[in-house]
C-alpha positions in Angstrom: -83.8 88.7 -69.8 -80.6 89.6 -68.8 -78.5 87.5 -66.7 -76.5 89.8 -65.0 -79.3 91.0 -63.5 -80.7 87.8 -62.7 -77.0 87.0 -60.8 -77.0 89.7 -59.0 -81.0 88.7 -57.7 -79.8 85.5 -56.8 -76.3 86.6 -55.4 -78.3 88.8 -52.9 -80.3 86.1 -51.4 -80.4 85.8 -47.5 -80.4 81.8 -46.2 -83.9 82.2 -45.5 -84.9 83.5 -48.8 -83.0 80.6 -50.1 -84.7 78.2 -48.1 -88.3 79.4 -48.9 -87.0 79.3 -52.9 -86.1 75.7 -52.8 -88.9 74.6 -50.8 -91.5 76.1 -53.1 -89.2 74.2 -55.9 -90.0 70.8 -54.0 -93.9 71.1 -54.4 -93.1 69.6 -58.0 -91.5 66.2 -58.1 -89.8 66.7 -61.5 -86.7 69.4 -61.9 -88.1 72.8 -63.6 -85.6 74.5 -65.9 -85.9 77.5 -63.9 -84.7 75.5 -60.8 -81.8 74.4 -62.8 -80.7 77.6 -63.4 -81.1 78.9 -60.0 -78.9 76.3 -58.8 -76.2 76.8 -61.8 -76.4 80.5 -60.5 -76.1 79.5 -57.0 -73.1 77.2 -57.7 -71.2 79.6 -59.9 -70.9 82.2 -56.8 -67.5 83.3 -56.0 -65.9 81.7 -58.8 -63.8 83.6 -61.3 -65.1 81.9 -64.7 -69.3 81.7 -64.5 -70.0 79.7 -67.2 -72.9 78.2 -66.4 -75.0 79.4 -69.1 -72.8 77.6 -71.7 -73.5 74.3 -69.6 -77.2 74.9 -69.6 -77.2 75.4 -73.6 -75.1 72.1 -73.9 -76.9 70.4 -71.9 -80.8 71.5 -72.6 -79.9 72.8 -76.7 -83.9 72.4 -77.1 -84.8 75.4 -74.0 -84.9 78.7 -74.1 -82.5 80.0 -71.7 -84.6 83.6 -71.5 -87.7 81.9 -70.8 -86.0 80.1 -67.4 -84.6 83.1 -67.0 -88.2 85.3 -66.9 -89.4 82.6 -65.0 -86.8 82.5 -62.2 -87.4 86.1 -62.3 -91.1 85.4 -61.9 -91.1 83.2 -59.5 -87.9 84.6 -57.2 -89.8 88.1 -57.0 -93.5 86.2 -55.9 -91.7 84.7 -52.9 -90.1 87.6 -51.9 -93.3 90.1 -52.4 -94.6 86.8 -50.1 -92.0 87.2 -47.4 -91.9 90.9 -47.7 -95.6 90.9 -46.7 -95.2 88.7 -43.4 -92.3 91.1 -42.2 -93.2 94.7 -44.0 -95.5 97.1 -42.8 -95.3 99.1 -46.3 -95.7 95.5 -48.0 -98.9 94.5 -45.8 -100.3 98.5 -46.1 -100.1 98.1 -50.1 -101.7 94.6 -50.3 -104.6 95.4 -47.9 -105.6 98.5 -50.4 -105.6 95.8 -52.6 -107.7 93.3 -50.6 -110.3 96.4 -49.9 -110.0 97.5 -54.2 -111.2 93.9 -54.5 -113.7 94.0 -52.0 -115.5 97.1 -53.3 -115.0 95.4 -57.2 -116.9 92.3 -56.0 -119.4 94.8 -53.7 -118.4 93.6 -50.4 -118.2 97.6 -49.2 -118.3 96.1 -44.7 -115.0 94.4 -45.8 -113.8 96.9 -47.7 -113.9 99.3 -45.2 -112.5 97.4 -42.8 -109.3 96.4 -44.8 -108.9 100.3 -45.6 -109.1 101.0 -41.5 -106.6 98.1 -41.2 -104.1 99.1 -43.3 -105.1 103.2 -41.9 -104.2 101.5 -38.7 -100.6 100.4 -39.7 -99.9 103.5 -41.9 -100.4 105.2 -38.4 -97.7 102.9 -36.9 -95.1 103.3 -40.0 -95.7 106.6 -40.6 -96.6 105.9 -43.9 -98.3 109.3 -44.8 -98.8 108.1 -48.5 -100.7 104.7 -47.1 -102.4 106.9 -44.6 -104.0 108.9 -47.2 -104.7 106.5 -50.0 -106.7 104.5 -47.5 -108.9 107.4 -45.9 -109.5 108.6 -49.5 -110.7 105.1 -50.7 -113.1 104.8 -47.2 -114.6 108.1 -48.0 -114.7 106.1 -51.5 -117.2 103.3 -50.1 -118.9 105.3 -47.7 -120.0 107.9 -50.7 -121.2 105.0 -53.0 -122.6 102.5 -50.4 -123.7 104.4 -46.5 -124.2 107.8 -48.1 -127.5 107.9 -46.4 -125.5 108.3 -42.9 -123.1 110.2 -44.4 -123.8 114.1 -43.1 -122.2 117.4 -43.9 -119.6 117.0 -40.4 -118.5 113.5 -40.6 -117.9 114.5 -44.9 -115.9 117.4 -43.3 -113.9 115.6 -40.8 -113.0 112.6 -43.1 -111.8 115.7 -45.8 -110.2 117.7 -43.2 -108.0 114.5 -42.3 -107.2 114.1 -45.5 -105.9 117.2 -46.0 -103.6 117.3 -43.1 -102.2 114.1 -44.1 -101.6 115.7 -47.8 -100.5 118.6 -45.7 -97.4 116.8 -43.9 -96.5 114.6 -46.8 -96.2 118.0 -48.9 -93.9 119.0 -45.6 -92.2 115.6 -46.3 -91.8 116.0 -49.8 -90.0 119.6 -49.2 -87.3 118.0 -46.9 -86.6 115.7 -49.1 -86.2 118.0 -52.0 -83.4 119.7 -49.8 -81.4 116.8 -49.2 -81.9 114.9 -52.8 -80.6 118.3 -54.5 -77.6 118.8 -52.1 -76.7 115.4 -52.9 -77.1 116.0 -56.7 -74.9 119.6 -56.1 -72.4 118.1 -54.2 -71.7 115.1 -57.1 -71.7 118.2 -59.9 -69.2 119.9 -57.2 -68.1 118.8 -54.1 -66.9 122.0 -53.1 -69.6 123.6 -50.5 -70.0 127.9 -51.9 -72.3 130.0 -51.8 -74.3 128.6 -54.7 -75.6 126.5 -52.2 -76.9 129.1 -49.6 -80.5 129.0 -51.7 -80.5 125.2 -49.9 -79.2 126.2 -46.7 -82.0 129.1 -46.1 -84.5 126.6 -47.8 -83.4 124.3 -44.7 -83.5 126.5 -41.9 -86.7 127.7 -43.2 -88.8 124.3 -43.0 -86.7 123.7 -39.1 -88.5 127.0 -38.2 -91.9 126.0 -39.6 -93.7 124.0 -36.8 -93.7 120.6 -39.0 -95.3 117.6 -37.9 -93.5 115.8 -35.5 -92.8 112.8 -38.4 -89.7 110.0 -38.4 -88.7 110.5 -41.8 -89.2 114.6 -41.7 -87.0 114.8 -38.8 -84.3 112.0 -40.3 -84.2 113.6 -43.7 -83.5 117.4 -41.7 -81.0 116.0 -39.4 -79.3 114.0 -42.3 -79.1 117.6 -43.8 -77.0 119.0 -41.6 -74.9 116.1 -40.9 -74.0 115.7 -44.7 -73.3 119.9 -44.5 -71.2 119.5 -41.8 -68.8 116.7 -42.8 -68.7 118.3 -46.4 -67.2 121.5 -44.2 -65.0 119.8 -43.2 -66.9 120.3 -39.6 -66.2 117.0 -38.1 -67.2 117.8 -34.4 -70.5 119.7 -35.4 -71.2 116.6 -37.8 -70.5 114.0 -34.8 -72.7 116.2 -33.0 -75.9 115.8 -35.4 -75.2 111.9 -36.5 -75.4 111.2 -32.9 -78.6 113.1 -32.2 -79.7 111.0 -35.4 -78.7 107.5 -33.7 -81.3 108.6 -30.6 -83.7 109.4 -32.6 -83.0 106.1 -35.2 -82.7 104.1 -32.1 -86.5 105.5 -30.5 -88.1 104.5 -33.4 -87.1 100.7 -33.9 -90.3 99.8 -35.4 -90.0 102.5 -38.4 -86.4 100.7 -39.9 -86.3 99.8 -43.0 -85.9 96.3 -43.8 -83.1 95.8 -44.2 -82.0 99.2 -41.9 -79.2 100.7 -44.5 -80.1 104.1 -43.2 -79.2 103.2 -39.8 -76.1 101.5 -41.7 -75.2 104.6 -43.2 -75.6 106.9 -39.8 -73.0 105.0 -38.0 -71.0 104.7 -41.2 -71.2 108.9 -40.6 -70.6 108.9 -37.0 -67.4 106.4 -37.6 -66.0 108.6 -40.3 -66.3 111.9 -38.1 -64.8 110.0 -35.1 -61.5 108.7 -37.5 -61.3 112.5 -38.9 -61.0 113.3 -35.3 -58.7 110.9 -34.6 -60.7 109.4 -31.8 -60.0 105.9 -32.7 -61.0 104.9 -29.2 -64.9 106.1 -29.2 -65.3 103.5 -32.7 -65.4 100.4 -30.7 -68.7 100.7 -29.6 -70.1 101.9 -32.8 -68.3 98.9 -34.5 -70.3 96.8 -32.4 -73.5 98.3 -33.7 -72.9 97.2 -36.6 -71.6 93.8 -36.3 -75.5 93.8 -33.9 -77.2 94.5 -37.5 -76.2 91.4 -39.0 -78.4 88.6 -39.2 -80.2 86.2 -41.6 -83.4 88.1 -42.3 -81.3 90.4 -43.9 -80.2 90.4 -47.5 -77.1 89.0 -48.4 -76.1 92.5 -49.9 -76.8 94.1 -46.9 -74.9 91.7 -44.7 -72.1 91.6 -47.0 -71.7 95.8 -46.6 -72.4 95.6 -42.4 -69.5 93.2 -42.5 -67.3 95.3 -45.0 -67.8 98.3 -42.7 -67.5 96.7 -39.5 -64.2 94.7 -40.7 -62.5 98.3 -42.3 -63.4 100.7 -39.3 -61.7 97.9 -37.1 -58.8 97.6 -39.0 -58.6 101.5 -39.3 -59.2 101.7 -35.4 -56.6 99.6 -34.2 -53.6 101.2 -37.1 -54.9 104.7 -35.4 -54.6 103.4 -32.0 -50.7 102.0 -33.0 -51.5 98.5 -32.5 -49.4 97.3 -35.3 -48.8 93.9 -34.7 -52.8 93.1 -33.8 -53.7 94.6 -36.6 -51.4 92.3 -38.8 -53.1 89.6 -36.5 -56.8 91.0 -37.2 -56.0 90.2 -41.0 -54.5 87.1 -40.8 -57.6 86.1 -38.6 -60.4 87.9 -40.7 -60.4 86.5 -44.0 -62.4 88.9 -46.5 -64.8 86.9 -48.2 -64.3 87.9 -52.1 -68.3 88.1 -52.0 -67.8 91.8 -49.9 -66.1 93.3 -52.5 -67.5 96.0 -54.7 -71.2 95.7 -52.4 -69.5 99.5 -51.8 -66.8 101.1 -54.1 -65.3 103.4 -51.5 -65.4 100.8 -48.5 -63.5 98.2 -50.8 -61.1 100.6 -51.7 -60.9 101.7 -48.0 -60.5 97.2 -46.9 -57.5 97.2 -48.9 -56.0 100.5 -48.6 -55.7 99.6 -44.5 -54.3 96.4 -45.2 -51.9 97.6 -47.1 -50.9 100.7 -44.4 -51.0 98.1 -42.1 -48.1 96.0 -43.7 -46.5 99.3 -44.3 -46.3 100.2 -41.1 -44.9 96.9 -39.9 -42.2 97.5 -42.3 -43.2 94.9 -44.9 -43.3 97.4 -48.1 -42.9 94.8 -51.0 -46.5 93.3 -48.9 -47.7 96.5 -48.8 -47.0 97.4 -52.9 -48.6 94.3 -53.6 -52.1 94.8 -52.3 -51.8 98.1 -53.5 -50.9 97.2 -57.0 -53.8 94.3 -56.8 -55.9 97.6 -55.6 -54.9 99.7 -58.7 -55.7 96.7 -61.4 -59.0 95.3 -60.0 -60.7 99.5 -59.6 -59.8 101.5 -62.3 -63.2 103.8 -61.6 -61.9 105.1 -58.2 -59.7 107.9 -59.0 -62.6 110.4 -57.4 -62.6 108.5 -53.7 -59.7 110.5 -51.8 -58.8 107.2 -50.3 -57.7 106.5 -53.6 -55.5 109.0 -53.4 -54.2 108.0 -50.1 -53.4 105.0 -51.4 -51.3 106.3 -54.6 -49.7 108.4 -51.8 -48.7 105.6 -49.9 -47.5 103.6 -52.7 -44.8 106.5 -53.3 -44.1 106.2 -50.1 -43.5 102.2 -50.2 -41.3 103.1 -53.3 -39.4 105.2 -51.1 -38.5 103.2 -48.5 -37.5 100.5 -51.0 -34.8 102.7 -52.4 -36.2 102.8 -56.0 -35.5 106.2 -56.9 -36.5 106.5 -60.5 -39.7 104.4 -60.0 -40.5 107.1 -57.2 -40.0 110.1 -59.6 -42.1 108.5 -61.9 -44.7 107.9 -59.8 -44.5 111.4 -58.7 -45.3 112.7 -62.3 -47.6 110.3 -63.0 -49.9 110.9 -59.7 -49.2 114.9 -60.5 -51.0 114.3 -63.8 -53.7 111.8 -62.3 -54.7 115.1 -60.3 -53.7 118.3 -62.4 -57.2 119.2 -63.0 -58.8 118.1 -59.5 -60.6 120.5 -58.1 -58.7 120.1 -54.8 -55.2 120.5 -54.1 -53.7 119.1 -50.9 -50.8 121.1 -49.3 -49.6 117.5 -47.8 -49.4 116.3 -51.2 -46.9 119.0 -51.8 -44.8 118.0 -48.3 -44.5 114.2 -49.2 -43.4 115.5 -52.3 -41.0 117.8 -51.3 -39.9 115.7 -48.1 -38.9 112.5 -50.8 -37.3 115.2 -52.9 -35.2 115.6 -50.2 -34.4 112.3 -49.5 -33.5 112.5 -45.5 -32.4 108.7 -45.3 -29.1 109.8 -46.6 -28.9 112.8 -44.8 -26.3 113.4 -42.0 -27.3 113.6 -38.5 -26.3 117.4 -38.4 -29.0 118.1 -41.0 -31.6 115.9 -39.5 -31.3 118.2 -36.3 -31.3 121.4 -38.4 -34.1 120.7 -40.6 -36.4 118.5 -38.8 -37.7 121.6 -36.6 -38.5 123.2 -39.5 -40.4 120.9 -41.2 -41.9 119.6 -37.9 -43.4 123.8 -37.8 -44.2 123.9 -41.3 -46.1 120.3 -41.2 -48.1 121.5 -38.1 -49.3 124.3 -39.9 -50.4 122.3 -42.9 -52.2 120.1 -40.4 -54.4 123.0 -38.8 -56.4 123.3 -41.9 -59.5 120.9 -42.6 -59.3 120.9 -46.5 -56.4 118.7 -45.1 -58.4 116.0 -43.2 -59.6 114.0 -46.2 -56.0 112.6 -46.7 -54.4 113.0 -43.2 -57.5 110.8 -41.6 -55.9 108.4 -43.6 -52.3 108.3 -43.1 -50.6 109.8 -39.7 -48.0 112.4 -41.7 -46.2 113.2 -38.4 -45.1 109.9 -37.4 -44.1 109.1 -40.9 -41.7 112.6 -40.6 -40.3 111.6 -37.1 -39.7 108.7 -38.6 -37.8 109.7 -41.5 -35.5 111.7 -39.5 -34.3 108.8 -36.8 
């Protein structure tokens, strides 16, 4: 068994889930070596060196740490299939099919038909077309083998024709899905929307205009279409537009979360990100708060951990865009990042530490700023592909700079040049910062300052009208920096 994978089981453990764990370990009176490594495993959380396997061989030479290991694994997943089931309408739906599979094994078909009706009765609720079907298909099952003298021709109709609708919508189901999985798949090949994608786009517009059951997950799966187009254009307003027509329909549907709700997660995550491209730092607030609403103990730690990491880096972000310097440096200083958030999401780490580091930038601390940016560079070598990545090897020029290290700038400058030589997107700001350092208008006279600074003022307005140039400048306001230069 590997124990990586065993961590990371135990890591993502909610309080509760904790609780029931330890409480099902106090039904024995002696210690079970499975319990001792649970609580080696719990213990060895947040610390740099985990060697608690090497204690657990000194200490027990005689076990077999991949047998505790299978067993923890046995045990943690029974308790929470066990909690699942008292909270989970898909959980409960799968083991009543298996109550009713029972009851017509041991020939109790009255039973049997009523756990199938039960769990037809949730799947109803959830929306759980597959449920729905599975269970109508195993009644029709028992009534065939044990009432089929009150079975006649109509009610064998009707049970087949509701069958068949069901299979009929989850075919519908499967289609929108389809769409969104192979956009997804596109997009990672080559983020660049073309026309190689138009086969997807008429495939879309053709299920909108079929009259498709009025389903949760249909409709969230078409509407997550769009959105995703939309931001991928570049079409920030259009995308806001859609991922808030996704929140109402999210939010009129409670009942049909998933538990834990990253969907939901991942909507306002969509809605903030359109807002900052936007620059309407003001409208987050509120959508901030949404999030910071999600967290709670039923959830898994893993999903807490990323509600907190978004909540805490669109925060930060929102009060650097708004100009509040000095409460941002405060928000820090006050918000400790638990080590535990990192890496729960690759681009929202990188994001965390990217505004701290703008944020002692801009309050004119640049060896504060280098530092988290060099701590960023060493501890996520894999990020190279996140354009906040990029901002951030951007901005650590730019820290360089205003530190007056004029080699270690030009050989930054190379050195970020070949990062990106063969990326398939160029950034015409790239070229400005470049060109603006090049320049160097600190030691400029005031005569040129006046002379040039129009100039540049016109020619980065003009870069800033196009939105290929959003995914760096919603990250970094370029036109304060310029004013700024030429004071």
């Amino acid at each position: 068994m590997n124990s990586m994978e065993i961590e990371k089981l135990v890591y993502s453990l909610s309080s509760s889930e904790i609780k029931q764990f330890l409480k099902h370990g106090n039904l024995s009176n002696d210690p079970k070596y499975y319990q001792i490594v649970f609580n080696a495993i719990l213990a060895s959380k947040g610390k740099e060196s985990k060697c608690w396997q090497d204690d657990f061989k000194r200490n027990y030479p005689s076990v077999s740490l991949d047998s505790a290991l299978k067993y923890l694994y046995k045990v943690l997943t029974e308790i929470l299939v066990r909690m699942r089931i008292e909270e989970n309408a898909w959980y409960q739906q799968l083991q009543g099919l298996m109550r009713a599979q029972l009851c017509f094994e041991r020939s109790l078909p009255v039973k049997g038909i009523k756990e199938t009706q039960e769990v037809y009765r949730l799947a109803i609720e959830s929306e759980n077309l597959v449920s729905q079907y599975l269970s109508k298909r195993m009644e029709l099952n028992f009534v065939q083998n044990y009432f089929h003298e009150s079975l006649n021709e109509q009610s064998l109709i009707d049970f087949q024709l509701e069958t068949k609708n069901t299979l009929k919508a989850l075919h519908e189901k499967h289609d929108s899905f389809s769409l969104f999985e192979l956009l997804n798949v596109r997009l990672m090949q080559n983020p660049q929307i073309s026309v190689n994608n138009d086969d997807l786009i008429l495939a879309e517009l053709n299920l909108t205009f079929k009259n498709l059951r009025n389903n949760f997950e249909t409709k969230k799966k078409h509407l997550l279409f769009q959105s995703f187009y939309f931001v991928l254009k570049q079409d920030y307003s259009s995308a806001l537009l859609i991922f808030e027509e996704l929140t109402r329909h999210f939010e009129s549907f409670p009942s049909l979360w998933d538990v834990p709700p990253y969907d939901y997660l991942m909507n306002i995550k969509g809605i903030l990100n359109s807002l900052r491209s936007m620059q309407r730092y003001e409208e987050m607030g509120a959508y901030i708060q949404k999030i910071q609403q999600l967290l709670a103990n039923r959830n898994t730690a893993h999903f807490n951990n990323l509600a907190h990491l978004l909540a805490y880096t669109f925060e930060l972000n929102a009060l650097i865009g708004l100009g509040k310097r000095e409460e941002s440096t405060v928000f820090i200083k006050t918000n400790n990042l638990d080590q535990d958030l990192f890496f729960v999401d690759m681009e929202m780490t990188l994001e965390s530490q990217y505004f701290q580091a703008l944020s002692s930038f801009l309050n004119f601390e640049y060896t504060g700023a280098k530092r988290i940016l060099n701590n960023l560079f060493k501890s996520i070598k894999k990020g190279m592909n996140y354009e906040v990545y990029r901002a951030a090897r951007l901005l650590y020029i730019l820290s360089i700079y205003e530190v007056h290290d004029a080699d270690y700038v030009d050989f930054e400058i190379k050195s970020y040049k070949r990062l990106y030589q063969k990326s398939y997107q160029k950034y015409r700001l790239e070229k400005f910062v470049f060109k603006l350092i090049n320049m160097n208008p600190k030691r400029r006279g005031n005569d040129w300052k006046k002379t040039q600074y129009p100039i540049l003022s016109a020619l980065l307005a003009d870069i800033m009208q196009s939105n290929k140039e959003t995914n760096l400048s919603k990250y970094f306001n370029y036109s304060d920096w310029l004013s700024n230069m030429f004071k």
